[in-house]
N, C-alpha and C positions, 0 to 999 in steps of 0.2 A: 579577554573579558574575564573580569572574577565569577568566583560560582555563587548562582543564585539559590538567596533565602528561599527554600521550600518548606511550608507547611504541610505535618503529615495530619493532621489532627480529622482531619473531615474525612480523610482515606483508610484511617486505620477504623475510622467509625465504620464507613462502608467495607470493610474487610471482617468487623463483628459482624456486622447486618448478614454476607453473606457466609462466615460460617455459623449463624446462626439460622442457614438454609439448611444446611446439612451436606453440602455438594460441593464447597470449595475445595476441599481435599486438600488445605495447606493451612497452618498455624503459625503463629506469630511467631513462634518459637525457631522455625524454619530458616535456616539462614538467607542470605539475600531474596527474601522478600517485598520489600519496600527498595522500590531505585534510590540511592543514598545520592543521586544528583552532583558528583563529584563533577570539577572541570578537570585541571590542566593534569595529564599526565602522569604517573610518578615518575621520576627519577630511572632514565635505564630503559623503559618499559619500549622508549621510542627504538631502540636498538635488537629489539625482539626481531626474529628472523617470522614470527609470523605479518609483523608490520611492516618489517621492508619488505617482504615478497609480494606484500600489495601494488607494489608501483612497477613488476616486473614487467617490462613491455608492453606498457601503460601511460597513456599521457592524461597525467590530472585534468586540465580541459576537456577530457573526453567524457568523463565520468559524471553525466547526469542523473541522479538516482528517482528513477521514474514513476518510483510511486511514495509519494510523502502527504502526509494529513495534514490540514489545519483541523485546529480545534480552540475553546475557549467556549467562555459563555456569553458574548457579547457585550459585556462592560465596558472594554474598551473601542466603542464606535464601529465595532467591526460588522456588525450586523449579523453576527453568528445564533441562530437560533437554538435552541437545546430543546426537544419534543419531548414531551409527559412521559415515553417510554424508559428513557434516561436519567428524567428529572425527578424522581418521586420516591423515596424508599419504601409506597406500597410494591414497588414491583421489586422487589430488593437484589435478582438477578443484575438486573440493567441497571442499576441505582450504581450498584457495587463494580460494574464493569467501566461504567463511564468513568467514576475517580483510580480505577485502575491506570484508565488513558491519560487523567492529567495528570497522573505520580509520574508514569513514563514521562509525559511530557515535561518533568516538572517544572509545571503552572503552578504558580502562587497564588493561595487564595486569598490576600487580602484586596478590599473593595478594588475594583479599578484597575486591577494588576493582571486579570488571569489573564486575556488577551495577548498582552503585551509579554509577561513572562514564558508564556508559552513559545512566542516568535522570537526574543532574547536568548533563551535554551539554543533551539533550534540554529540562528546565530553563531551562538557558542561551539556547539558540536561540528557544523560545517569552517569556521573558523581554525581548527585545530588538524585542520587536513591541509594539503598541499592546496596552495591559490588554485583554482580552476573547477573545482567540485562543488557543483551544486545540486541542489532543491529542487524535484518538477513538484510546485504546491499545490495538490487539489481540490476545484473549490467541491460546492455538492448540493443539487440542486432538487428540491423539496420532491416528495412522495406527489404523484400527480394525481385526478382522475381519468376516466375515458375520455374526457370532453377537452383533456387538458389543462383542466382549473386546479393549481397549487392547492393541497388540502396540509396545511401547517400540524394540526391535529394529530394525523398520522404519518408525519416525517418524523426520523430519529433524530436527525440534525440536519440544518442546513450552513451552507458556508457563500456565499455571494461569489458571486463571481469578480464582481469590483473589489474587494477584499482583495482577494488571492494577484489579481491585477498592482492592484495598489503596492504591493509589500515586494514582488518583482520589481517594479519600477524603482522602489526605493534603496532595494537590495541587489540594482544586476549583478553583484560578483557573488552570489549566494541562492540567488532563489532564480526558475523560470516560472511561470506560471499553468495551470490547466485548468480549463473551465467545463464547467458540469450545466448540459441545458439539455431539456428534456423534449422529445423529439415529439410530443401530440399537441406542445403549444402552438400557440395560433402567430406567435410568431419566433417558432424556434431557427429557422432560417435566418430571418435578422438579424439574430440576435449572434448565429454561428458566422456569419460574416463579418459583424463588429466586431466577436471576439479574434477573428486570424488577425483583423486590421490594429490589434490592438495587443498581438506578439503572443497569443494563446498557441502555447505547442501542441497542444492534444485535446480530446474532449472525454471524462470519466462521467462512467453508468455506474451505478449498481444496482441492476435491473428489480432483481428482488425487493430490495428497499425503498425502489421509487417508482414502481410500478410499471414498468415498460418491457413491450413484448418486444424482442430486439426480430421476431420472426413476423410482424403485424406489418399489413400497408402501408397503415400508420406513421411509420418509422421511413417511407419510401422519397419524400422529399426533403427530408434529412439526407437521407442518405447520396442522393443524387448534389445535395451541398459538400458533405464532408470529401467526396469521391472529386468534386472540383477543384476543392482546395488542395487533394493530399493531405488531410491531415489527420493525424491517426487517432482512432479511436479505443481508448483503453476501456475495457468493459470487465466487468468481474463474472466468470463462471464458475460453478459448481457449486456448494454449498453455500450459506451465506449464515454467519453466525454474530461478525462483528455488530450487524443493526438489521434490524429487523423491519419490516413495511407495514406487510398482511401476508394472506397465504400464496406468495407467489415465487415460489422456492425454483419455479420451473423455467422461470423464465431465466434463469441462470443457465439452464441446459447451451453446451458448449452447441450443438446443432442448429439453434435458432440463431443462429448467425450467418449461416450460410446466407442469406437476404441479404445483408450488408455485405458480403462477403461478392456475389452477384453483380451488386451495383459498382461494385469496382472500391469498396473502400478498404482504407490500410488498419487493420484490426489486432490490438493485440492482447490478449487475452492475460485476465490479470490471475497471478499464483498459478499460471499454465489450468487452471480449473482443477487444483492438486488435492481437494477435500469437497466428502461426498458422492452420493449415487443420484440418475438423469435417468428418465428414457430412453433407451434406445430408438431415435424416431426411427430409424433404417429397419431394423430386424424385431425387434421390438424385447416388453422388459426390463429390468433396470440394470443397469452397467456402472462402474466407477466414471466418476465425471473425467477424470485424467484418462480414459480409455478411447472416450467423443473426443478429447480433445487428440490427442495423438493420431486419431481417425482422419480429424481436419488439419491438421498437421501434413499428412503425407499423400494428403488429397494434390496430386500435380496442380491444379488447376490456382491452388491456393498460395503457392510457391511466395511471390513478388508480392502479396499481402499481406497475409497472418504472421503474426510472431508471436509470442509468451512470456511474459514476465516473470520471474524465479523469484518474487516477494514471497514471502511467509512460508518456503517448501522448507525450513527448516524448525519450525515450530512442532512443539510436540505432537499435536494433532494431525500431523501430516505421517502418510505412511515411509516410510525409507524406501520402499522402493521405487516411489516416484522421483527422489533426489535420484538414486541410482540409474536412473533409465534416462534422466534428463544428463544428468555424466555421459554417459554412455552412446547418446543418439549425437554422435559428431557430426552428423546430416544436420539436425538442426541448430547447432551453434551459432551461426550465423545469425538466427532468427530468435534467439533469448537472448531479454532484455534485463537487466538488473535492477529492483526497486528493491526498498527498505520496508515498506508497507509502516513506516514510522507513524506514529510513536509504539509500536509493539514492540522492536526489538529492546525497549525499557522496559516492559514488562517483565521483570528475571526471571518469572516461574515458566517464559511459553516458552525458553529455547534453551535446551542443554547441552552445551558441547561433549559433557564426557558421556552423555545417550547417544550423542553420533558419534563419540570415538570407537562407543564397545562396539556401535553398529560399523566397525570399520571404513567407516566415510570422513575421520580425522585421524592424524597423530597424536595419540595422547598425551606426545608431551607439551600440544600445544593448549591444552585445554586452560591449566593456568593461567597463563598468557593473556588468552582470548575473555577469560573470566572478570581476571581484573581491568583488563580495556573495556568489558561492557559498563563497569561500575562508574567510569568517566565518560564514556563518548561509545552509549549504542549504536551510531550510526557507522561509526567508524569499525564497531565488534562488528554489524553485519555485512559490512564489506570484506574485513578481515577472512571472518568467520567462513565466506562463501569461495572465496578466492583459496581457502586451505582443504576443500572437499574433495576426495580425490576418492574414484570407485576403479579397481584395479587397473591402475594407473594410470585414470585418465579425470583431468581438472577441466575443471569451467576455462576457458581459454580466453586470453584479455578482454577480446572485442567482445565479449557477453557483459563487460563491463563500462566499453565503452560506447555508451549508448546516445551521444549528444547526436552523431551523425542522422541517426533514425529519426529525429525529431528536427533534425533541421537540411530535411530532404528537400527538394525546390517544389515549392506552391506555388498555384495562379493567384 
């Protein structure tokens, strides 16, 4: 595919707006700043010993990257909602973060195009990897209330579930699908059974932004569906920064999952819950969220369910010694999974290779390397990128990569 026309012009606007909050801490002036949305490769770059060491005892068909975003505005029939928190330069935080994700993503903004160029991108980038690497796309399913009645007002974004369905079907050598249905609807059951019948590999929360207590009753005939099917439930713990709900930051605590966790379903925790501080339900106090989750992690009982996702542990927000300790715990290798947490790894300012070299979890002479392959194909930098982390002398090992197996375990 050729590389697609990006306009910056509505992002570099949202890029004043937010430093003229005072809090961006980055200038135009900054070098790679703005994702310049290159495609194909340079010349040579394919021959980098950090890019073939990606396929080492690695089967391309394996590699489904488990955690990937749709976004867009709904122009193109998608039925993608965008919520006032997003959509508004009074709130110029969220104003400026949202055109951060469609520069990542680079989405075109002319009429009629953002949908579409967003999933063309996306195309593109999985396109330029060995045949067999795909998308799990997730959809995302609106801010609830108690009663279970969708309140659109207070969603950040929503993505349909038929959407993300749709684009798999059209896409099988590039995309799987994940659906997002929230578990106090009145008919969230039906609807988690049409989606298995309809090739849904997983089902994503992000309790925080959609209001669900993953520890509530509530969540109890759900549960007893997903535990039938086998099918796993990716849910986001610990802090939650990308979108916002209301005040319900807790329900991210990696311990309110023990309930699911109970009813027998396969759970796996999205970013290993690697930013931010929880309750301690057990002892009490607040603790790093990564600390709950390691807690459940080596809980015997949890073995054959739990797993954790290794998206966004190398964003600058993240501490290094949580990369460090997920190297290190060769016990749970088996049980991390690889996502991209896309479109962020376009963001250039959230991931620094040569901040994890000083921090001794790369070789600095890959940084280069790894730099200029973000500038064409992020997806492919943070596959790269994670496959080159190495904490005295010990690397993420293939099958954290490849992840197709976990999602297509045997369901009733």
């Amino acid at each position: 595919m050729s590389p697609l026309p990006v306009s910056r012009r509505r992002f570099l606007q949202g890029l004043g707006i937010l430093a003229a909050s005072g809090v961006a801490g980055w200038s135009l002036a900054r070098p790679r700043l703005v994702n310049p949305c290159r495609a194909a490769l340079p010349l040579g770059l394919s021959e980098s010993p950090w890019l073939t060491g990606v396929w080492r005892d690695l089967n391309p068909a394996d590699v489904w990257d488990c955690h990937a975003h749709l976004a867009g505005t709904g122009d193109g029939g998608s039925g993608i909602l965008v919520g006032p928190q997003l959509s508004t330069p009074l709130r110029p935080l969220q104003y400026a973060q949202r055109l951060f994700y469609m520069n990542a993503g680079c989405a075109h903004d002319a009429p009629g195009r953002v949908d579409a160029s967003y999933v063309d991108r996306m195309l593109n980038l999985v396109e330029a990897m060995p045949a067999g690497v795909k998308l799990m796309l997730f959809a995302f399913d609106h801010f609830h209330d108690a009663e279970g009645q969708p309140l659109p007002e207070m969603s950040a974004f929503y993505v349909p579930d038929d959407y993300a369905r749709q684009l798999a079907a059209a896409h099988p050598q590039a995309f799987e699908w994940v659906a997002s249905i929230h578990p106090y609807r009145a008919d969230a059951v039906d609807r988690l059974d049409a989606a298995v019948a309809q090739g849904a590999k997983a089902i994503k929360w992000l309790p925080a932004a959609q209001n669900m207590d993953p520890a509530s009753p509530r969540c109890d005939a759900f549960y007893a569906a997903l535990a039938r099917h086998r099918l796993p439930l990716i849910t986001h713990c610990g802090e939650e920064k990308a979108v916002q709900g209301a005040d319900t930051q807790h329900y991210g605590n990696p311990l309110r999952l023990r309930r699911a966790l109970e009813a027998g379903v396969r759970v796996v925790v999205a970013h290993c819950a690697s930013m931010g501080q929880d309750e301690d339900l057990d002892r009490g106090g607040r603790v790093e969220s990564f600390q709950l989750f390691a807690r459940l992690m080596d809980e015997p009982a949890w073995q054959e369910l739990l797993a954790g996702d290794i998206s966004a542990i190398t964003l600058r927000n993240r501490d290094l010694e949580v990369i460090k300790t997920l190297l290190q715990r060769q016990d749970w290798h088996g049980r991390l999974l690889n996502g991209s947490d896309y479109p962020l790894p376009g963001i250039l300012p959230l991931i620094s290779p040569s901040a994890l070299a000083s921090g001794g979890l790369l070789p600095p002479e890959a940084v280069a390397d790894l730099e200029l392959l973000r500038e064409h194909n992020p997806l492919y930098f943070d596959l790269a990128l994670k496959r080159a982390l190495s904490w005295q002398g010990q690397a993420f090992p293939a099958r954290v990569f490849a992840t197709r197996p976990h999602f297509e375990a045997q369901r009733s």
